[in-house]
DOTORTI-382482 format. One record per residue (C-alpha): x, y, z; residue number from 1; residue in one letter. Coordinates in pm, whole numbers, always signed. Example, Ala and Ser with C-alpha at 12.3 -4.5 7.8 and 13.67 -1.06 7.14 Angstrom:
{rec {+1230, -450, +780}, 1, A}
{rec {+1367, -106, +714}, 2, S}
//
This chain:
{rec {-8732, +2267, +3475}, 1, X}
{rec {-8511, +2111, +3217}, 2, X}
{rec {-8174, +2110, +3173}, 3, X}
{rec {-7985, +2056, +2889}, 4, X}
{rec {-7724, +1803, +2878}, 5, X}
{rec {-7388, +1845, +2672}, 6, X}
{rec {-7106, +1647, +2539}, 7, X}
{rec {-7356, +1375, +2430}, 8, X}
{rec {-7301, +1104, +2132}, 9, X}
{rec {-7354, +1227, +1804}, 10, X}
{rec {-7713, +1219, +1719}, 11, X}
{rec {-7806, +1225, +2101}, 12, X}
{rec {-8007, +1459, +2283}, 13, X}
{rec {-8036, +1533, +2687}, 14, X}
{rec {-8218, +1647, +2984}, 15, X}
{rec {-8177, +1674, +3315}, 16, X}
{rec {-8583, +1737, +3458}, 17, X}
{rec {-8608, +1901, +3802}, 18, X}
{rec {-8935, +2003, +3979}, 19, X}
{rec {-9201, +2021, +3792}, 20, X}
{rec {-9199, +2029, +3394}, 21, X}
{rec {-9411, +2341, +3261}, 22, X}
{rec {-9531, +2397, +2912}, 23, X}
{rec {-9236, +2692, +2862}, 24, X}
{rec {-8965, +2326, +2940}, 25, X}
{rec {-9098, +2200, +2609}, 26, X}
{rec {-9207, +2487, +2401}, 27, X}
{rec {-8816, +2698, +2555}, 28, X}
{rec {-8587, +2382, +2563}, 29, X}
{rec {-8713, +2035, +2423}, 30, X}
{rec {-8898, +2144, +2163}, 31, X}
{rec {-8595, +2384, +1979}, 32, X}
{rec {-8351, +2121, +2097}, 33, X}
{rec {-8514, +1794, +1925}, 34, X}
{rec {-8584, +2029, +1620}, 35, X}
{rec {-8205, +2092, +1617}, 36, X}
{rec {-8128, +1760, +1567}, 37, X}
{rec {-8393, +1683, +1357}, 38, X}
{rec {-8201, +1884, +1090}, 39, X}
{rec {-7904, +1678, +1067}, 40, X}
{rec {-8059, +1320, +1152}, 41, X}
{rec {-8402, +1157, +1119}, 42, X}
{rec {-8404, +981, +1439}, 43, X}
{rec {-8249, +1095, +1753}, 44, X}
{rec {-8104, +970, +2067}, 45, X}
{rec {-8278, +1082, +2384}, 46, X}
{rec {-8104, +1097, +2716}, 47, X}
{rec {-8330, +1157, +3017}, 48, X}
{rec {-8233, +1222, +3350}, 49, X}
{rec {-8496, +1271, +3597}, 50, X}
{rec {-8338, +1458, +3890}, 51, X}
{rec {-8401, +1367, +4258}, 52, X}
{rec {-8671, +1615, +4300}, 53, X}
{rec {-8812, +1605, +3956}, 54, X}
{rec {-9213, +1601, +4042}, 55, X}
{rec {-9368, +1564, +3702}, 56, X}
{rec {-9546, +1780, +3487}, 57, X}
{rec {-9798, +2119, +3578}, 58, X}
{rec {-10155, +2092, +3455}, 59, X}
{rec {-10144, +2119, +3084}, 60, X}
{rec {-9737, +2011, +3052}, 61, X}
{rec {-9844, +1665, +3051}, 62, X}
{rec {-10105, +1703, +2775}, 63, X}
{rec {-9873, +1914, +2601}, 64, X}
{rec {-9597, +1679, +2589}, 65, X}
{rec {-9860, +1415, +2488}, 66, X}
{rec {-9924, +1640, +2187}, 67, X}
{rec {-9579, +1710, +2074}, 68, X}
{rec {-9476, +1337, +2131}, 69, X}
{rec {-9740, +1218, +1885}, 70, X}
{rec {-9601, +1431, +1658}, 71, X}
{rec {-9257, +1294, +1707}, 72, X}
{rec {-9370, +940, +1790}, 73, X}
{rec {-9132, +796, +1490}, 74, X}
{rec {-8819, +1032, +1561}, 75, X}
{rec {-8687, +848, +1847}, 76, X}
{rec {-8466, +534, +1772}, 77, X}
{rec {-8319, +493, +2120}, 78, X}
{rec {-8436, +611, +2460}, 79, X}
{rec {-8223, +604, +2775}, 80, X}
{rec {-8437, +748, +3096}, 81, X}
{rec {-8248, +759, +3392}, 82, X}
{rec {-8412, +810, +3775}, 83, X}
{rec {-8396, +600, +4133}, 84, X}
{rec {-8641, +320, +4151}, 85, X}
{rec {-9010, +476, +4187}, 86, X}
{rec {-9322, +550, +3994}, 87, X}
{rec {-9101, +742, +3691}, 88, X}
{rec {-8893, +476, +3665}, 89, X}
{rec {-9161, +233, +3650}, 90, X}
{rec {-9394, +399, +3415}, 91, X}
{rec {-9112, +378, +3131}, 92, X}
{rec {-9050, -4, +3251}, 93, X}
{rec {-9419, -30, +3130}, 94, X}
{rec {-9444, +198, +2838}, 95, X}
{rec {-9095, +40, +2652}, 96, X}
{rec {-9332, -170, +2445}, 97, X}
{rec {-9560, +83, +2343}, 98, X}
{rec {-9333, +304, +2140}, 99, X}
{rec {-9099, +234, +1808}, 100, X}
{rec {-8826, +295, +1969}, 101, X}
{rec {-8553, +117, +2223}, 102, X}
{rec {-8587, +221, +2548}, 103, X}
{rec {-8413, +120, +2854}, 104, X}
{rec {-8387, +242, +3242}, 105, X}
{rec {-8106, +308, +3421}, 106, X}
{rec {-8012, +406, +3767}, 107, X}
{rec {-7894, +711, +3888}, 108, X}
{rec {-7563, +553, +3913}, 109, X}
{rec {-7553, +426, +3563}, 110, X}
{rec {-7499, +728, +3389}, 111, X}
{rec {-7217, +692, +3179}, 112, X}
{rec {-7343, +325, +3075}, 113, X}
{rec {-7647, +510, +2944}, 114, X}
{rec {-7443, +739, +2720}, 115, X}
{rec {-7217, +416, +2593}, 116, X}
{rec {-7587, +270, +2490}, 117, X}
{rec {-7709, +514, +2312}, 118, X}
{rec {-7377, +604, +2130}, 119, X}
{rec {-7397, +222, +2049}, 120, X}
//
């Protein structure tokens, strides 16, 4: 499930992803969300919190997400994924080079310093 996240930095965007992410997450909540800023900004902020039990993605959410973040490859400028130390957080240690945007990982208990970096 995702949650969205308020009182953000202007151009910013957030989630908070618990359990399992489904294809209805993306096409109910990220998706509408990321076009909303899309209208008043070309690249957007992206604040992601994966909660403590966040699990991942269902069958077909993963491809999914693959499909919609090709399409938005180039509308990210700054990435700040948040979750304890563990496979999640390590997977976007290794994929920070691989996309045209900055991206950086944060703790749990670094919240607010990822909000100060992306409204930086």
């Amino acid at each position: 499930m995702l949650t969205p996240i308020d009182n953000l930095p202007t151009g910013a965007i957030g989630f908070v992803a618990n359990g399992k992410i489904t294809s209805d997450d993306r096409h109910g909540v990220f998706e509408p969300t990321m076009n909303k800023a899309l209208e008043t900004t070309e690249r957007v902020r992206l604040l992601y919190i994966a909660g403590r039990d966040f699990r991942g993605y269902e069958h077909g959410a993963a491809y999914d997400e693959a499909v919609f973040g090709s399409r938005h490859f180039r509308h990210f400028e700054k990435i700040a994924f948040v979750s304890d130390e563990g496979p999640f957080h390590r997977a976007v240690v290794a994929m920070t080079g691989l996309v045209p945007a900055s991206v950086m990982v944060f703790t749990r208990h670094q919240i607010a310093e990822a909000k100060a970096w992306l409204a930086g």
